[in-house]
Each structure stands twice: as C-alpha cells, then as structure tokens.
C-alpha positions as CSV (number, residue, x, y, z in Angstrom):
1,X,-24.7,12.2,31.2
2,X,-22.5,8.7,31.1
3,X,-19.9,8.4,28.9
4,X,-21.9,5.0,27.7
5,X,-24.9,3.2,28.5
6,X,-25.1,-0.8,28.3
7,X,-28.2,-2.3,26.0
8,X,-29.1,-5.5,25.5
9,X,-30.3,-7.9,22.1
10,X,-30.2,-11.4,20.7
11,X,-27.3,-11.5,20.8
12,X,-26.2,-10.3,24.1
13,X,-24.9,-6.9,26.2
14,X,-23.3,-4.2,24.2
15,X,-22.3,-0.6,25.0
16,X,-23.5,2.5,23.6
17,X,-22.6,6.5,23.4
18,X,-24.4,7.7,26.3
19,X,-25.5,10.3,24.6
20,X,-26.8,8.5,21.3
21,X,-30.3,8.5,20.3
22,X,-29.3,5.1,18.5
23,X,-29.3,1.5,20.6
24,X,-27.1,-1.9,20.2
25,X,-29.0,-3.0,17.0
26,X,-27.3,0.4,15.3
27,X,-23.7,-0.2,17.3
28,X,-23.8,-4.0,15.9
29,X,-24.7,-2.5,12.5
30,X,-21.9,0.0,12.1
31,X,-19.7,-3.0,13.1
32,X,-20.9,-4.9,10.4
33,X,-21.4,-2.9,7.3
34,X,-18.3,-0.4,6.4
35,X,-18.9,-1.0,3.1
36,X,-20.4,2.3,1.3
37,X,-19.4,5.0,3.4
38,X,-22.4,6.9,3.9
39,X,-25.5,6.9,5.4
40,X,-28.7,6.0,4.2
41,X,-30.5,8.6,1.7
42,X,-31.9,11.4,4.0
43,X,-34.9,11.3,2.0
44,X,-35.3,7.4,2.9
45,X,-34.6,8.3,6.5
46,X,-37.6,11.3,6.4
47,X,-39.7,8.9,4.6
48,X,-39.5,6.4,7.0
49,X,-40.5,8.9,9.8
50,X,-43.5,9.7,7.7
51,X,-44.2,5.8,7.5
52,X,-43.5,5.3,11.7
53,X,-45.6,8.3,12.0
54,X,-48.6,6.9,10.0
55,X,-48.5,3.5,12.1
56,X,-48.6,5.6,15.2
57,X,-51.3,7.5,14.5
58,X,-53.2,4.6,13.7
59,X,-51.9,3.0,16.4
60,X,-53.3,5.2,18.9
61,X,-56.3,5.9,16.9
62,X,-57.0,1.7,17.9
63,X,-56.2,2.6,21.6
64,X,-52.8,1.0,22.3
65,X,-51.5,3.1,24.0
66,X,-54.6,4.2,26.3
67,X,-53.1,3.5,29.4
68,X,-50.3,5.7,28.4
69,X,-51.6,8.5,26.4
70,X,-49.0,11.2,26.8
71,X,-46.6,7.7,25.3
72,X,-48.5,7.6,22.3
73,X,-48.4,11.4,21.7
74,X,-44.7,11.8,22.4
75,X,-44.0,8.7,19.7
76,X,-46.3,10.8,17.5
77,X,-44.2,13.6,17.9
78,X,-40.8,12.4,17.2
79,X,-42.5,10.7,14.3
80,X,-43.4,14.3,13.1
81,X,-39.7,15.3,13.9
82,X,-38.2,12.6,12.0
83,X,-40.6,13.1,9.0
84,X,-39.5,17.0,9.0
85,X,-35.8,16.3,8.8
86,X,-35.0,17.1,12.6
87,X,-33.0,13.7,13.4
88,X,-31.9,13.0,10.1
89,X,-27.3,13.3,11.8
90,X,-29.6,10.5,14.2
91,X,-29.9,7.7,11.4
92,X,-26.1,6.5,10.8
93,X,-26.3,3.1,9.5
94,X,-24.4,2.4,6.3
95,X,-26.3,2.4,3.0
96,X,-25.3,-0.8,2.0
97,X,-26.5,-3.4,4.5
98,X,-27.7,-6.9,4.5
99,X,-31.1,-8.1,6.3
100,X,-33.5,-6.1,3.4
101,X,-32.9,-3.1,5.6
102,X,-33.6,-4.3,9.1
103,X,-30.6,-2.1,10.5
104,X,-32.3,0.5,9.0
105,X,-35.7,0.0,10.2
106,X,-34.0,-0.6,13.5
107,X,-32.0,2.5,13.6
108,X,-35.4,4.5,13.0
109,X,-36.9,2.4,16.3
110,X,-34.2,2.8,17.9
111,X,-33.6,7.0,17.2
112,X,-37.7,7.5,17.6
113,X,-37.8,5.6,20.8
114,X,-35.1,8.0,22.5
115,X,-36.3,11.1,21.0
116,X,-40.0,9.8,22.4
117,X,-38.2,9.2,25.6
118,X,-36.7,12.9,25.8
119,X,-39.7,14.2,25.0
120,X,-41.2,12.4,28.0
121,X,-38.3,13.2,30.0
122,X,-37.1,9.9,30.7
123,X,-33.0,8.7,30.3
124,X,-31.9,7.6,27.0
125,X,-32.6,4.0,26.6
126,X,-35.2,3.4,29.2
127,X,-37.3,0.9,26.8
128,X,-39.0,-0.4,29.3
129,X,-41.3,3.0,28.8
130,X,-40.6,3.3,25.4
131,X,-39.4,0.6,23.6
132,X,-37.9,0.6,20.1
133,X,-40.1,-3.0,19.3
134,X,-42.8,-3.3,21.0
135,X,-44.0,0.4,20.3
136,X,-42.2,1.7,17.7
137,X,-42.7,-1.4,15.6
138,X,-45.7,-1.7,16.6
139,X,-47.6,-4.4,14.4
140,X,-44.5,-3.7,11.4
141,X,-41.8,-5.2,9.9
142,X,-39.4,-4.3,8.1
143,X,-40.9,-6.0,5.3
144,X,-43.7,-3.7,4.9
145,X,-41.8,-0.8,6.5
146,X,-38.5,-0.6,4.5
147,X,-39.9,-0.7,0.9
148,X,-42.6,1.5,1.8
149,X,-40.5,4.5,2.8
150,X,-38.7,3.6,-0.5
151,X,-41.7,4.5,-2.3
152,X,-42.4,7.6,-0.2
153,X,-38.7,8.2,-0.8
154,X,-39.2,8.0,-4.6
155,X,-42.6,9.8,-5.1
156,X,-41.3,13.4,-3.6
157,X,-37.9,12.9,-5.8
158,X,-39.7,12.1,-8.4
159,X,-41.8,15.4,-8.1
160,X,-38.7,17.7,-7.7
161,X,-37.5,15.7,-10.9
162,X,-40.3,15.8,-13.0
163,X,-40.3,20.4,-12.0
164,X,-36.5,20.0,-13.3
165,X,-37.3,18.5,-16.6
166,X,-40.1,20.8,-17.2
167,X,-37.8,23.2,-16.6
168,X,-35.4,22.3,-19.5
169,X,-37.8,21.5,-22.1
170,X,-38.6,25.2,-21.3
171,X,-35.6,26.1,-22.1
172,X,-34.7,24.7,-25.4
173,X,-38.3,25.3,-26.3
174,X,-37.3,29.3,-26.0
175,X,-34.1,28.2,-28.4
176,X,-35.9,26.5,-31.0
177,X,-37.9,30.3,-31.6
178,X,-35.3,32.5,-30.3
179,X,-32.5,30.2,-33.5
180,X,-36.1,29.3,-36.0
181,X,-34.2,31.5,-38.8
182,X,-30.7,30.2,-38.3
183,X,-30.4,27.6,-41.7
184,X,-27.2,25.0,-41.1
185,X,-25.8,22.0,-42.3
186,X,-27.7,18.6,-40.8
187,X,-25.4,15.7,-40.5
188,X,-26.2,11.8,-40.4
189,X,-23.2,9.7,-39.7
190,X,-21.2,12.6,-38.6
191,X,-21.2,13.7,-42.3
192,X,-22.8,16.5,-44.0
193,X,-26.6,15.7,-45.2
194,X,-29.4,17.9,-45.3
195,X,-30.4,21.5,-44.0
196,X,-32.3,22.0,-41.0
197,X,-32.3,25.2,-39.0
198,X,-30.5,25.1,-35.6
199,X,-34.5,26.1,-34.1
200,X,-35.6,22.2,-35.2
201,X,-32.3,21.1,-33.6
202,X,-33.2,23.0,-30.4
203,X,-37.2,21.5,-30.7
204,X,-36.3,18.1,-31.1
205,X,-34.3,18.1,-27.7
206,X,-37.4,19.7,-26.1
207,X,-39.5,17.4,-27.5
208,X,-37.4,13.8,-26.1
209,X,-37.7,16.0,-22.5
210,X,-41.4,16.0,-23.2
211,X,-41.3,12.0,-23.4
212,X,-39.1,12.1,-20.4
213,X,-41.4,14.8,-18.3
214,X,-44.3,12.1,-19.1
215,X,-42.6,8.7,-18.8
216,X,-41.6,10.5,-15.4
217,X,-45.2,11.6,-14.3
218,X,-46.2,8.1,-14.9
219,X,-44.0,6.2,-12.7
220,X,-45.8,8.1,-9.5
221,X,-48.7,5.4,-10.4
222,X,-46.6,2.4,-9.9
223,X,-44.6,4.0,-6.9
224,X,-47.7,4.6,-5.2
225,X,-48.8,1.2,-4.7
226,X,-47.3,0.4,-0.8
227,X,-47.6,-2.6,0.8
228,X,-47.4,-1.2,4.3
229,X,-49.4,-3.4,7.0
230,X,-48.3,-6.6,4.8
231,X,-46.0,-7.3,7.8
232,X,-43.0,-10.0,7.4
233,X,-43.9,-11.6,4.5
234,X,-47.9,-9.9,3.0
235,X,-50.2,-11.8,5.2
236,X,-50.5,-9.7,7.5
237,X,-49.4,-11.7,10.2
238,X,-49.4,-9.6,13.6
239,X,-51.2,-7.1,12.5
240,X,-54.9,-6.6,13.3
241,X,-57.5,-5.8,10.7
242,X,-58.6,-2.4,12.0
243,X,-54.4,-1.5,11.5
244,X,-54.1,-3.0,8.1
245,X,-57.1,-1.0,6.6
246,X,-56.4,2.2,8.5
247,X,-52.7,2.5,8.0
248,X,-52.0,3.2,4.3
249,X,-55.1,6.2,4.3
250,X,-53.5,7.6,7.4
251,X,-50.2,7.7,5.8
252,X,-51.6,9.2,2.6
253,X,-53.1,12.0,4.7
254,X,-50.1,12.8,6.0
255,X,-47.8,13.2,3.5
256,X,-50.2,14.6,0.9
257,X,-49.6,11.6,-1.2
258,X,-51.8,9.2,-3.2
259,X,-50.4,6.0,-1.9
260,X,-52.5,3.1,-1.7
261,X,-52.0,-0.3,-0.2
262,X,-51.7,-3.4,-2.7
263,X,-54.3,-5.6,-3.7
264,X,-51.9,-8.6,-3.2
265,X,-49.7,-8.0,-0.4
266,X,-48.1,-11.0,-1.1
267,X,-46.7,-9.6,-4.2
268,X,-45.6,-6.2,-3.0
269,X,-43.7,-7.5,-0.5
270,X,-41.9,-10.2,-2.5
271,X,-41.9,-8.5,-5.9
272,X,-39.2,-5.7,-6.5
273,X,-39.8,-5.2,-10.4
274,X,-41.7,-1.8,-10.0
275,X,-38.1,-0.5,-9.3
276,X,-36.5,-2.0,-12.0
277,X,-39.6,-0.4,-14.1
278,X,-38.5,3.0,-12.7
279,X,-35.5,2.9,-12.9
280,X,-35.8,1.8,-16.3
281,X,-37.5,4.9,-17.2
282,X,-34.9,7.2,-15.9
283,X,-32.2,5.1,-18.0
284,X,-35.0,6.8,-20.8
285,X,-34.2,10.0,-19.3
286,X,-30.2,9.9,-18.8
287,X,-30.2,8.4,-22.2
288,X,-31.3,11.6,-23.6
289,X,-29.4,13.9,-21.4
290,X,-26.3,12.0,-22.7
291,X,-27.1,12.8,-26.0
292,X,-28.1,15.7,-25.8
293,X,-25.1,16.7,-23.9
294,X,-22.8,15.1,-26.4
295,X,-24.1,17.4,-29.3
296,X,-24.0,20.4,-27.6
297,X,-20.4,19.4,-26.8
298,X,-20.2,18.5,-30.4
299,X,-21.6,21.7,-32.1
300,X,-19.9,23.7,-29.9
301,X,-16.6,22.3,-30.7
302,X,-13.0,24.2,-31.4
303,X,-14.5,26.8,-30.9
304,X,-12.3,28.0,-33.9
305,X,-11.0,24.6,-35.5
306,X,-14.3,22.9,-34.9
307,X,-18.5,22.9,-35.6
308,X,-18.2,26.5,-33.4
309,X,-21.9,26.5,-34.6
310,X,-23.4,27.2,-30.9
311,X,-21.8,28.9,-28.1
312,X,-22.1,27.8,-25.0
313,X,-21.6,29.8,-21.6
314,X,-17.9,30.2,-20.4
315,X,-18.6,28.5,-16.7
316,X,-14.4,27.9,-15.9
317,X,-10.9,28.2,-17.4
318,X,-10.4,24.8,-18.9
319,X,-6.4,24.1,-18.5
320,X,-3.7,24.7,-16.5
321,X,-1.2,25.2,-19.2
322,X,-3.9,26.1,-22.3
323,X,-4.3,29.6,-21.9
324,X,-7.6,30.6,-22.9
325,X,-9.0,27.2,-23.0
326,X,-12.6,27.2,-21.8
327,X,-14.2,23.5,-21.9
328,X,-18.1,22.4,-22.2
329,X,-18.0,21.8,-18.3
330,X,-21.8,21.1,-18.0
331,X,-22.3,19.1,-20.6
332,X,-19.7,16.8,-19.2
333,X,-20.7,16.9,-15.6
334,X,-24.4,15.9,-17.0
335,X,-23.1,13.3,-19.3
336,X,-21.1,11.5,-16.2
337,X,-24.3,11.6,-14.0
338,X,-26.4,9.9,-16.6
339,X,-23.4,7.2,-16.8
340,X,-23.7,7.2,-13.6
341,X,-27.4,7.0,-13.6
342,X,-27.5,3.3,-16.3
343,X,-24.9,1.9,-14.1
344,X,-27.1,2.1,-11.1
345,X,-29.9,0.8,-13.3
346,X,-27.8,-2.3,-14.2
347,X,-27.3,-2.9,-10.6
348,X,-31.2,-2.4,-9.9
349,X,-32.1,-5.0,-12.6
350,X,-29.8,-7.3,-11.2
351,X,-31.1,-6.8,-7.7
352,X,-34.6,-7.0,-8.3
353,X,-34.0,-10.1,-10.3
354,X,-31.8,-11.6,-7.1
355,X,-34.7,-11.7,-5.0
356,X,-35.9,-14.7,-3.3
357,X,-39.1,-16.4,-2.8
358,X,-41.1,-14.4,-0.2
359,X,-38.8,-11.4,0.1
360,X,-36.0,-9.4,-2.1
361,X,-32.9,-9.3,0.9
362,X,-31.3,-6.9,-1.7
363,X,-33.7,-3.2,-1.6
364,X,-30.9,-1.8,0.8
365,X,-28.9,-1.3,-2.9
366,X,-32.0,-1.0,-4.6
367,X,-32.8,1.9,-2.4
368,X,-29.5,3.6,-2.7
369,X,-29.3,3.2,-6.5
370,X,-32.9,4.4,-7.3
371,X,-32.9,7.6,-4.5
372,X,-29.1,8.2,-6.0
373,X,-30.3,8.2,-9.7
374,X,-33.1,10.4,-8.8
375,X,-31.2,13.2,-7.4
376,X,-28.1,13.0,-10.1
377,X,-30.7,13.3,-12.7
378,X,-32.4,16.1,-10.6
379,X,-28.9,18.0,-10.5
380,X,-28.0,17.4,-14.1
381,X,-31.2,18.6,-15.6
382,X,-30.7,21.8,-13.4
383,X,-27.6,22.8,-13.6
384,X,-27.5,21.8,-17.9
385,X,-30.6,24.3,-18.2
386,X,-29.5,26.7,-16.0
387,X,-25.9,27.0,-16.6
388,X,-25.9,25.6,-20.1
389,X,-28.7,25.9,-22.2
390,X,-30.2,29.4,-20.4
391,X,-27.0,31.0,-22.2
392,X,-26.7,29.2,-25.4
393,X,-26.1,31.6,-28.0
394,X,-26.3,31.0,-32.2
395,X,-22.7,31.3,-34.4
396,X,-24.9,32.4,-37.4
397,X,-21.7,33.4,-39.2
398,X,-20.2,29.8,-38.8
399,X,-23.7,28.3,-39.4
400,X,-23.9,30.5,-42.7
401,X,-20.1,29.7,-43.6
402,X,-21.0,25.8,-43.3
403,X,-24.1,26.1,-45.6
404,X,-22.0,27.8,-48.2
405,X,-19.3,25.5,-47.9
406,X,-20.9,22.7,-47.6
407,X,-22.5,20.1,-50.9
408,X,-26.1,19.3,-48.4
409,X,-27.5,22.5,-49.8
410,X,-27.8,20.1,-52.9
411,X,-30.5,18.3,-51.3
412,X,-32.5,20.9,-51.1
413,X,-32.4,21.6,-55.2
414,X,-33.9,17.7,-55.5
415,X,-37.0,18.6,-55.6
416,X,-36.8,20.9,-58.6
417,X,-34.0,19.9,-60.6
418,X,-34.1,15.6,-59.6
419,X,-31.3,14.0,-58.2
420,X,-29.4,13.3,-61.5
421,X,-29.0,16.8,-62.0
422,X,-28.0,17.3,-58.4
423,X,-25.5,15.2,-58.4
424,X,-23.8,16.5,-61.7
425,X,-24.5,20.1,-59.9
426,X,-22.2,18.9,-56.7
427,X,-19.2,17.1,-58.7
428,X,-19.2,20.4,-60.6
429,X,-18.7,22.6,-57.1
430,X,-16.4,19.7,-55.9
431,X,-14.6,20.1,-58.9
432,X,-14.5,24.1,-59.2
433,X,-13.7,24.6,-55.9
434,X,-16.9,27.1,-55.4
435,X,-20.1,26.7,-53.7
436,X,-23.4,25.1,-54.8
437,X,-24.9,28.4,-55.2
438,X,-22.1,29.9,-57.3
439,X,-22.4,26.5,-60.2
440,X,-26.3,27.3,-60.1
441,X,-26.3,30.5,-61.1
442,X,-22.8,30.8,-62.9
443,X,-24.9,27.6,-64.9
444,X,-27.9,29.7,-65.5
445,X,-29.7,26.8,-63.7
446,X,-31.1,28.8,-61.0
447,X,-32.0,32.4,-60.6
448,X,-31.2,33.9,-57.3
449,X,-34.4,34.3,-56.0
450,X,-35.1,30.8,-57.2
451,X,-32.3,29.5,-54.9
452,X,-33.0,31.9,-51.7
453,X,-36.6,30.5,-52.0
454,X,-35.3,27.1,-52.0
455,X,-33.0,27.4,-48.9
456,X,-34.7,29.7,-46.8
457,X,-35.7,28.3,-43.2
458,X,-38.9,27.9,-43.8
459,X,-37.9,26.0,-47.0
460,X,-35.5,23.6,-45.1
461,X,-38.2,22.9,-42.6
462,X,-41.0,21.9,-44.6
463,X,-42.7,19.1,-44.4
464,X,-42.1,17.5,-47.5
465,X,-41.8,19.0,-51.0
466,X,-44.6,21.3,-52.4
467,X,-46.3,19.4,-55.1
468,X,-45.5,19.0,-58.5
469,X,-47.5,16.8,-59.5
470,X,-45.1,14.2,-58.5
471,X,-42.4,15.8,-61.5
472,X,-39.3,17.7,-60.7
C-alpha cells in the first residue's frame, strides 16, 4: 500500500491517503471547511447510502451497467454497506459546508466507488473501473440527492422520537393515578390560587406530550415527500424517464419507508419550508419539555425551604462544598437541550428563508440543525422519563401542610357560601393566624363533614360546581 495516491479534478492534481476510501473532492473539502468540527450526522451519511443504493438498483434494473454486471452488483453492495452503517469513519467532511452539500454527496461517491472497487479487487482510486461520477452519480445531483437523504435522515429519527415521547406520556399518565388523591395548593402567577390534586398536575403534562406524540406523527407526511430524480435543479435534466419514475418506489422498498417523489419537482428542490415546518413542530415539543422541566424543578424545590411537594430521584451529589446537596440534574440537562433545540430552529427559519431562486445553498446547516434537534429531543425525553419522572414520588405531608396553610382552600367554599363571605372567611384566618378550616368551624359556618366534602380530591377536581340552582 503507498503512502498516497495522486487524483485528479477541476481544479487540478492533488494527493491522497493511500489508504483512504475518500478522493481529491473530500481532501479539497477538509481544506476548506474547519468550521464545525464534526462530521456529518451518521444518520445523514446511512441515509444517503440508502439513497445511492436506490439509484443503483434502478440503475442496473435499466441496464447500465450490462457490460459490466459484476460493476453494478459490487456498487450495489457497498451501497447496502453504507446504508447499514459499515463506512460511516469513511464519510469525514465537515458538517458545515458550502455548495448545498456537494462535498458531501461527493464524499459518498467518492467512499462507495472505492469500497465498489475493493469489492471488485481493483486498487483504491482506479475510476476508470469505477468511477465516483459517472457511476456512482449516475443520472443524480446533489440537488435531488442531498435533501433526499435529509428526509430519509429525518423520517427514522423521527420514529425513534415519536417511541420516546410515547414513552413519557406513559409515564406521567401512571403519576396522575398513582398521586389522583393527593389535594395541593394550585398556583397562577407563582401565587397561591385554587386546589387541584398533584394527579391533574401529572395528567396535564401527559396530555401536552399527547399533542407533541401527534404533531410528531404528522410531520412523517411532509418528510416523506422526496424529490429524488429531480436532478440539478427539478427538471429532470440527465435523467431518463424510465429512472425518474422507478427511483423513488425502489428507494421506498428499500428502506421500508413511504416516501414518494413530488408532484412539482421544481418546488422540492428549490423550496426548503417543509424543514422549517418540522422543525417548527419540535420547537412545540422542547417548548413543553422546558416547561415541564421547570416545574418539576420548581415543585421540587428546597427540598426543605422550598415547594418540597414532589421528590425527585437523587441521580448525583450536587456541590463540591454543599454537603448533602443533591440538584434536579435531569430536569436541567432536558431544559438546556430544548434551548438548544429553539436555537437550532431559529437558525432553520433563517436558512430556509435564505434560499435562492432555484436552489437553497444553505441545507448543509439545515441538515445539521434538524438531525441535531431530533436526537437532543430523543435524549431528553428518555433520560427525563427514565431517570426523572419513572421515580417521582408524592410529599403528601408538605402537600397537606400547604393546603392547611394556605388561604386557596377558600375558593373552594365559593360555591356554597359566595365570594363575599369567602373573602371575610380569609381576612378572618389572615388575621387569627389559624387556617381556613379552623375560622369555619370555630364560626359554626361549616360542619366538618361539610368542609372534608368540599375539599376532598374529587371535590377539587370537579368539573364545575354541582348545581344550585345558580344560588350559593
């Protein structure tokens, strides 16, 4: 094996690791982009094999490579390879790149040309057998290619998200039954309001998952729509007939997918909005995993001098000088991913919006940001229900403690007494120093039952007041 090997572009002679399954149009990349210090998303780079793979088949299906058959099948091959993961460490270029992705694209030519070339037993970069172009590329461009393997990219992240969310509605769905008896204080504006039971706390966050689990589903219809066989620009041009109408069902058949090629062409290929619709909706979903994460944070606060109303699984010591400190790791973690997660969607609206007449030169970012958000948000929802939520437990003595302390269990006398009376009812505990219940029936205004029937869980959670013929 040489040390390096000498290959040729546009541009001129270059030299490359001899034993690299990358050519010149990957060395001149790495030269050029040092920007984000990574490689491109390995789901991208197994989606792309999936998308080479489909335009081989179809490829040889038309009989291109008939007077090379065992060609064909080794292209086929390393196609398969890519698509499984196998030459992922193969596919080096940075994620951030300019061109729309061409160095990427090129770097899958380049990497499926020399696997196809081992496979045939031929020397690395022998493209006059195999060439990275002129087979690989065979009737593609990046233009079709690149945003196509995006989608792929984004349909099977999207599934493992969609199982994670499921996952944690579960979860807090199993809280809202397992706490449906514990009665606490509600608060609005960080004050004390109504009661609620901590169950219907718990069932609310499982019900803005349930939004999120369907919002999710939904963006698999508009990341399903490829515009693969569109070519440079959605015309087509290149490209026969027989390729353009074979090559999206071969891909679908492949990867198990429902992808289906675009009406217009045109428009998929110069049009980056479905992205900026996607990643819209999983803004929706870090939105709610930031709130949600902030209230457990909140209502497990002190745990002594704060709410202490839920407790939340010790995961880590929390200081390095605080003995005994434990800290609401998860939640925090979760919280910076969906930060994390809307600044990548600012960035995505901003790039699909920077696009320019027949072609948006910016998906390379677009790419990164989306497949990033996915798998943060993946991560989060995991390791929140897992490691969080899963372990939860109820401070019914702190919840009970709050209730009696606290003037919202007035709220719940409106109904029978009216809110004058109420209110004269709370200035009297305020005043006395003693709870709402003790000024009821120290008043003779309530009997004890009376009062128990009035705050008991299923009283808090009613829907509405029981009519009284619309009196007090």
């Amino acid at each position: 094996m040489t040390e390096t090997r000498r290959e040729r572009d546009l541009l001129g002679e270059r030299e490359v690791p001899g034993g690299a399954l990358y050519g010149v149009h990957t060395v001149r990349a790495l030269e050029n982009f040092p920007l984000a210090g990574r490689p491109v998303h390995r789901a991208l780079v197994r989606a792309f094999g999936a998308v080479k793979g489909a335009c081989a088949l179809t490829n040889q299906r038309l009989g291109v490579w008939t007077a090379d058959p065992t060609k064909g099948e080794a292209i086929v091959r390393a196609c398969a390879e890519m698509a499984g993961g196998q030459l992922d460490q193969h596919v080096v270029v940075d994620a951030l790149q300019g061109g729309a992705g061409t160095s990427t694209n090129m770097n899958v030519n380049e990497v499926l040309a020399n696997r196809a070339l081992q496979i045939l037993g031929e020397p690395l970069g022998s493209y006059q057998r195999v060439s990275p172009l002129d087979d690989i590329n065979r009737h593609q461009s990046t233009n079709d290619t690149f945003p196509t393997a995006m989608r792929v990219a984004g349909l099977g992240l999207l599934a493992s998200l969609e199982k994670e969310v499921v996952a944690l509605q579960e979860a807090f769905q199993q809280k809202e039954k397992a706490f449906a008896h514990v009665v606490k204080v509600g608060r609005t504006e960080m004050q004390d309001a109504v009661l609620i039971t901590l169950g219907r706390e718990m069932g609310a966050y499982a019900e803005a998952l349930a939004r999120d689990r369907w919002r999710i589903y939904k963006c698999t219809e508009r990341l399903r729509v490829v515009n693969l066989g569109g070519t440079a620009i959605g015309t087509g041009l290149g490209a026969p007939r027989a390729f353009i109408f074979q090559v999206v069902d071969t891909l679908s058949q492949l990867t198990g997918l429902g992808v289906a090629r675009a009406e217009n062409l045109v428009d998929a290929t110069q049009n980056a909005d479905v992205f900026a619709e996607v990643s819209g909706i999983l803004r929706a979903c870090a939105v709610n995993l930031l709130k949600i994460s902030s209230d457990l944070r909140l209502l497990s606060s002190g745990p002594e001098a704060g709410l202490g109303e839920i407790r939340l699984p010790a995961r880590q010591a929390g200081s390095s000088i605080m003995p005994g400190k434990v800290n609401p790791v998860i939640a925090e973690a979760t919280s910076q991913a969906a930060l994390l997660v809307m600044a990548h969607d600012a960035a995505i609206a901003q790039a699909c919006a920077a696009g320019s007449l027949e072609l948006n030169p910016f998906l390379p970012l677009i790419a990164h940001c989306l497949l990033d958000s996915l798998d943060l948000l993946s991560g989060a929802v995991r390791i929140l229900g897992r490691y969080c939520v899963d372990g939860l437990a109820a401070n019914e003595e702190r919840c009970r403690a709050h209730v009696n302390a606290s003037t919202a269990v007035v709220t719940a006398l409106v109904a029978r007494l009216g809110y004058e009376a109420a209110c004269t009812i709370a200035n009297a505990a305020s005043e006395r120093r003693c709870s709402i219940r003790d000024v009821v029936l120290a008043d003779g205004i309530l009997t004890e039952a009376e009062f128990v029937e009035l705050t008991t869980p299923e009283a808090v959670c009613r829907l509405g007041s029981p009519d009284r013929g619309g009196r007090p």
